[in-house]
Backbone as CSV, one residue per row, in Angstrom:
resi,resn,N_x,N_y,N_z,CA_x,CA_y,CA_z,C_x,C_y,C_z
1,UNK,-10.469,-1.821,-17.490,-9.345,-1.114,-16.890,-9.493,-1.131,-15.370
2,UNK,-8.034,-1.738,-14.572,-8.207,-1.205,-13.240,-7.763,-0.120,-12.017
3,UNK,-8.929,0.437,-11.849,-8.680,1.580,-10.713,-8.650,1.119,-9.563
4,UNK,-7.372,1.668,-8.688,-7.255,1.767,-7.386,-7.140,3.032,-7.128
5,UNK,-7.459,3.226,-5.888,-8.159,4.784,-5.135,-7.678,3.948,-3.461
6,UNK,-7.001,4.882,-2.942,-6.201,4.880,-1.707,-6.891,6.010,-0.996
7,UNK,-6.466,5.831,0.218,-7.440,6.409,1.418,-6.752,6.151,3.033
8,UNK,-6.985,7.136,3.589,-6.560,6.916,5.109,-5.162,7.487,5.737
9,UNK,-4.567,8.146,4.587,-3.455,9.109,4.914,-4.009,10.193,6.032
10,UNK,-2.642,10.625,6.664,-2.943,11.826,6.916,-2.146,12.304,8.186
11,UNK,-1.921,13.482,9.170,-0.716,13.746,9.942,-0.445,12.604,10.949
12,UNK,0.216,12.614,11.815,0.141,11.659,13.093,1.701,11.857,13.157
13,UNK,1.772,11.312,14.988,2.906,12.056,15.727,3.621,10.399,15.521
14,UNK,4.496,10.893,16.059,5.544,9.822,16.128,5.079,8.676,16.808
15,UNK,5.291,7.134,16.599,4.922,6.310,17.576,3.304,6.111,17.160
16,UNK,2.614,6.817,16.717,1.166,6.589,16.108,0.791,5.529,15.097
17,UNK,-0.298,5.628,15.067,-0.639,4.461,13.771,-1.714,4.857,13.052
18,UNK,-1.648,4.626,11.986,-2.305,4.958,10.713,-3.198,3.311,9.610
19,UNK,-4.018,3.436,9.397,-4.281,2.187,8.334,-4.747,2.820,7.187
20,UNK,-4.013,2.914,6.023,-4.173,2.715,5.108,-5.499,1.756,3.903
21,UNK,-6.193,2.201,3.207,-6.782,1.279,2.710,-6.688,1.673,0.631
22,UNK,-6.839,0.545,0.091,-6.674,0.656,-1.166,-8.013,-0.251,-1.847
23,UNK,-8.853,0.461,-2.737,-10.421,-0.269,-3.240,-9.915,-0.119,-4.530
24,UNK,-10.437,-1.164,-4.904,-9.925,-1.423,-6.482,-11.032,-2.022,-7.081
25,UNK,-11.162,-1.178,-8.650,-12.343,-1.899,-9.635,-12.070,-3.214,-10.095
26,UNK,-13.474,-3.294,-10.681,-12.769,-4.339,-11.797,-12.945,-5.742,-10.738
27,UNK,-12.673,-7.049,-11.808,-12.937,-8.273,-11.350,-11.597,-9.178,-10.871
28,UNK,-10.950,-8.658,-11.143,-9.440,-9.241,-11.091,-8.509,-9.165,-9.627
29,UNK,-8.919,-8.542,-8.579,-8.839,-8.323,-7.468,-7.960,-9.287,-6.636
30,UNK,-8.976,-10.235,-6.746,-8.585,-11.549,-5.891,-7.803,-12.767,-6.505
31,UNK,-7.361,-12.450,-7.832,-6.214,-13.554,-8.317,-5.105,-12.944,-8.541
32,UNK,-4.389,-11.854,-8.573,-3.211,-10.992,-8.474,-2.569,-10.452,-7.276
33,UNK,-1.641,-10.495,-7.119,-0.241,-10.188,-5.679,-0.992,-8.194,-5.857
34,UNK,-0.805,-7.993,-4.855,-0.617,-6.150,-4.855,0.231,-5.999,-3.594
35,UNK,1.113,-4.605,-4.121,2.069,-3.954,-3.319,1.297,-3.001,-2.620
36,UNK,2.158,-2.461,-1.756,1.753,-0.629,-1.309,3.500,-0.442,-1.331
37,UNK,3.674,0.266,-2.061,4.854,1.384,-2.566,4.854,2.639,-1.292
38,UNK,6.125,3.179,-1.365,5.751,4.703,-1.271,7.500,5.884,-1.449
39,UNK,7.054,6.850,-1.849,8.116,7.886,-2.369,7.777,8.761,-1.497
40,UNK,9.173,9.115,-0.659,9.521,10.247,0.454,9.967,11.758,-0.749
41,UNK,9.920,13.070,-0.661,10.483,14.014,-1.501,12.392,13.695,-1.852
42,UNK,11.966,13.589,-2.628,13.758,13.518,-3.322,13.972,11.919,-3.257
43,UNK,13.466,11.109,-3.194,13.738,9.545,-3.565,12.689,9.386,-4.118
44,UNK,13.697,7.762,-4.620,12.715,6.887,-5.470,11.723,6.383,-4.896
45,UNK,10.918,6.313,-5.731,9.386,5.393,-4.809,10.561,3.519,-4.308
46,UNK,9.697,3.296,-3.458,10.518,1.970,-2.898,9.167,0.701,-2.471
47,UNK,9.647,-0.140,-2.528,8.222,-1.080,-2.052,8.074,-1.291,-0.852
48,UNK,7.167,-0.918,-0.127,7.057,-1.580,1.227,6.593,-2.806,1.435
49,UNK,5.377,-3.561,0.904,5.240,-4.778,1.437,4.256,-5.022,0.063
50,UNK,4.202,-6.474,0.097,3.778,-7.209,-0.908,2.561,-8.553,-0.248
51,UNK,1.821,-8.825,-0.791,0.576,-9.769,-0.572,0.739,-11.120,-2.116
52,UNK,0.534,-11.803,-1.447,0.164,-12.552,-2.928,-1.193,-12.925,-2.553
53,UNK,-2.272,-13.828,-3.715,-3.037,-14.107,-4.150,-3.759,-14.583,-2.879
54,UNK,-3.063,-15.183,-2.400,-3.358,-16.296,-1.111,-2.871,-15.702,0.332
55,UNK,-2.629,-14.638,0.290,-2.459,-13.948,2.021,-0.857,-14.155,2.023
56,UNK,0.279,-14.714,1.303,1.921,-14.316,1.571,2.235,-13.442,1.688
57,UNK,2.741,-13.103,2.662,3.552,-11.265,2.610,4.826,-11.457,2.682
58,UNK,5.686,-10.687,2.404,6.830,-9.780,2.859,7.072,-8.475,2.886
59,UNK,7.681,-7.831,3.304,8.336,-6.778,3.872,9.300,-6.236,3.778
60,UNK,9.340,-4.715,3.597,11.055,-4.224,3.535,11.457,-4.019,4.917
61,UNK,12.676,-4.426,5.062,13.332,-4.758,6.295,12.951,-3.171,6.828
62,UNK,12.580,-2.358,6.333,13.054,-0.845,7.569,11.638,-0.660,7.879
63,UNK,10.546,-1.432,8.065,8.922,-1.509,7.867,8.582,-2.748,9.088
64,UNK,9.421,-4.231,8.631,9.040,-5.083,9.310,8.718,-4.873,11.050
65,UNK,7.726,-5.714,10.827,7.542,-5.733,12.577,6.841,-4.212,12.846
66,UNK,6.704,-3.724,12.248,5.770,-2.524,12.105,4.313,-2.378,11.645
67,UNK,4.708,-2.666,10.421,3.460,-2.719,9.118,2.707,-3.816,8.863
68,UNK,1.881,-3.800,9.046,0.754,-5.509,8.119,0.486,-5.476,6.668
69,UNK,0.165,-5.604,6.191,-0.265,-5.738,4.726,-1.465,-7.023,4.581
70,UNK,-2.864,-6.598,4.345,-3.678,-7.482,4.015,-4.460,-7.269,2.803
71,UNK,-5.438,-8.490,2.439,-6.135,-7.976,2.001,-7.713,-8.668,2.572
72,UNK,-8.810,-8.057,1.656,-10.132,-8.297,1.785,-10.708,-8.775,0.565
73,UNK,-10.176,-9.807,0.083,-11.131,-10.346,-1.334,-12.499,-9.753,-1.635
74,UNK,-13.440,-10.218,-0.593,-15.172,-9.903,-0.962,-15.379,-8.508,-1.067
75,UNK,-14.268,-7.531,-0.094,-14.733,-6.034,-0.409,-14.086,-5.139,-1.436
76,UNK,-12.625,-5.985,-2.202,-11.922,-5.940,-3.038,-11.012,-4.372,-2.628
77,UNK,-10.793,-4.933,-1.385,-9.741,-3.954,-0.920,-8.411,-4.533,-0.295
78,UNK,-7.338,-3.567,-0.284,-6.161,-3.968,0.356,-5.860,-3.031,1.389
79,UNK,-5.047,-3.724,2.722,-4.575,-2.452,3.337,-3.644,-2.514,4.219
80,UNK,-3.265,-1.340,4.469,-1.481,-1.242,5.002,-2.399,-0.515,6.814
81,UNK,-1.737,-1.490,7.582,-1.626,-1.116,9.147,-0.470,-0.617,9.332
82,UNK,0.120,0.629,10.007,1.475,0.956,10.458,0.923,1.402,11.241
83,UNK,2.128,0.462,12.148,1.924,1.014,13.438,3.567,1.597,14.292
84,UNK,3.595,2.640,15.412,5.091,2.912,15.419,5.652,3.776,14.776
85,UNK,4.916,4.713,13.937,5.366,5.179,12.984,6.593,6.201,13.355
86,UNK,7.439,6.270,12.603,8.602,6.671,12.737,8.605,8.542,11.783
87,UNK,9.190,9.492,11.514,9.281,10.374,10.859,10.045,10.159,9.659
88,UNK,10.473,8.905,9.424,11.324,8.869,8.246,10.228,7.332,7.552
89,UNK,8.899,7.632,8.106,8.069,7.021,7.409,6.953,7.817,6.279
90,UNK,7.407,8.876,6.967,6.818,9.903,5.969,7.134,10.090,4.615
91,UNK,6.134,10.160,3.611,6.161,9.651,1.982,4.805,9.579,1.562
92,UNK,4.089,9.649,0.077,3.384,9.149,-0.346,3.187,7.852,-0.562
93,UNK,2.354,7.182,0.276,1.758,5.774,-0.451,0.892,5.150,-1.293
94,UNK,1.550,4.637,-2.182,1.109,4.159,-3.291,0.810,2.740,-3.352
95,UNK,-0.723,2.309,-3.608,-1.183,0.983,-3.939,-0.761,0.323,-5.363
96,UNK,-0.760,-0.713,-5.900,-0.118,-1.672,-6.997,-0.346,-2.988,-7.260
97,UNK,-0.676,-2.944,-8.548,-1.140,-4.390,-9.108,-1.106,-4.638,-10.292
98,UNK,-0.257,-5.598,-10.903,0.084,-5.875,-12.157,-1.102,-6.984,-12.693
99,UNK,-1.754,-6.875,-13.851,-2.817,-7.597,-14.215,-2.350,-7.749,-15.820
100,UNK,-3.182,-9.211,-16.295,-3.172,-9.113,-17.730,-4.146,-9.279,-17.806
101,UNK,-4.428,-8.652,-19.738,-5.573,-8.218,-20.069,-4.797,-8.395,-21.687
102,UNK,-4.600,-9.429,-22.162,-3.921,-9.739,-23.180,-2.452,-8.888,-23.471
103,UNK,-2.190,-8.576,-22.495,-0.693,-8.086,-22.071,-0.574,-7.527,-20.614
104,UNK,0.278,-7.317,-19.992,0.279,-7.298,-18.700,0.274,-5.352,-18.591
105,UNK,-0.234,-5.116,-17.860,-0.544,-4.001,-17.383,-0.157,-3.876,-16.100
106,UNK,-0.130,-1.904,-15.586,0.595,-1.940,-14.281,-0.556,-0.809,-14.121
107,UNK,-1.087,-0.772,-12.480,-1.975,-0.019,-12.039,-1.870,0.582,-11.211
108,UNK,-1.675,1.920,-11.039,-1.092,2.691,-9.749,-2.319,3.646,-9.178
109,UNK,-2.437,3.431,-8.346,-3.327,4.460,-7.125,-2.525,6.231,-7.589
110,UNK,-3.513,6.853,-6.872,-3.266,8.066,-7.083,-2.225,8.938,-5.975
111,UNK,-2.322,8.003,-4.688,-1.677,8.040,-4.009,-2.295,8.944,-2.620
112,UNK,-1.589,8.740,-1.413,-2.334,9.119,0.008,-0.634,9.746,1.006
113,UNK,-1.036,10.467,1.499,-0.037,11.570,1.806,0.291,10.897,3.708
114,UNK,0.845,10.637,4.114,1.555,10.344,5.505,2.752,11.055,5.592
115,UNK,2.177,11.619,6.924,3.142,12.853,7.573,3.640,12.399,9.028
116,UNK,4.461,12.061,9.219,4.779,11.576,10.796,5.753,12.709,11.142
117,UNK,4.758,13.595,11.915,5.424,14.843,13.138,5.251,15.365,13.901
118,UNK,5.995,15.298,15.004,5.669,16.422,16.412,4.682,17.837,15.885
């Protein structure tokens, strides 16, 4: 089974930056795409940026040019740079990775709290 455990939330003013990091068990790390998600109070969780296997990213347009998204194969971590942060970036972020294991499975972090405010 794989666990991800998120880390690196936490207040910051407007225009600040935050990095995010996501450690994940398990052996499967480095051949699967992972997201970082995140849900503001009263919306849906939404995706912010995506990695594939091999370092591809994209981005949700209201993020780009802001946010990085990497990862670290050997330390079997992923992680979100925001920088700029805005107050309507504020939300829980959530790490993500779909794996099979003789059916495909979905793995969600527990999640890390970002607060962007004066």
């Amino acid at each position: 089974q794989v666990q991800l455990v998120e880390s690196g939330g936490g207040l910051v003013q407007p225009g600040g930056s935050l990095r995010l990091s996501c450690a994940a068990s398990g052996s499967i790390f480095s051949i699967y795409p992972m997201d970082w998600y995140r849900q503001a109070p009263g919306k849906q969780r939404e995706l912010v940026a995506h990695i594939t296997s091999d370092g591809i990213t994209n981005y949700a347009d209201s993020v780009k040019g802001r946010f990085t998204i990497s990862r670290d194969n050997s330390k079997n971590t992923l992680y979100l740079q925001m920088n700029s942060l805005k107050p309507e970036d504020t939300a829980v972020y959530y790490c993500h990775v779909s794996y099979y294991r003789t059916r495909w499975y979905d793995a969600w972090g527990q999640g890390t709290q970002v607060t962007v405010s004066s």
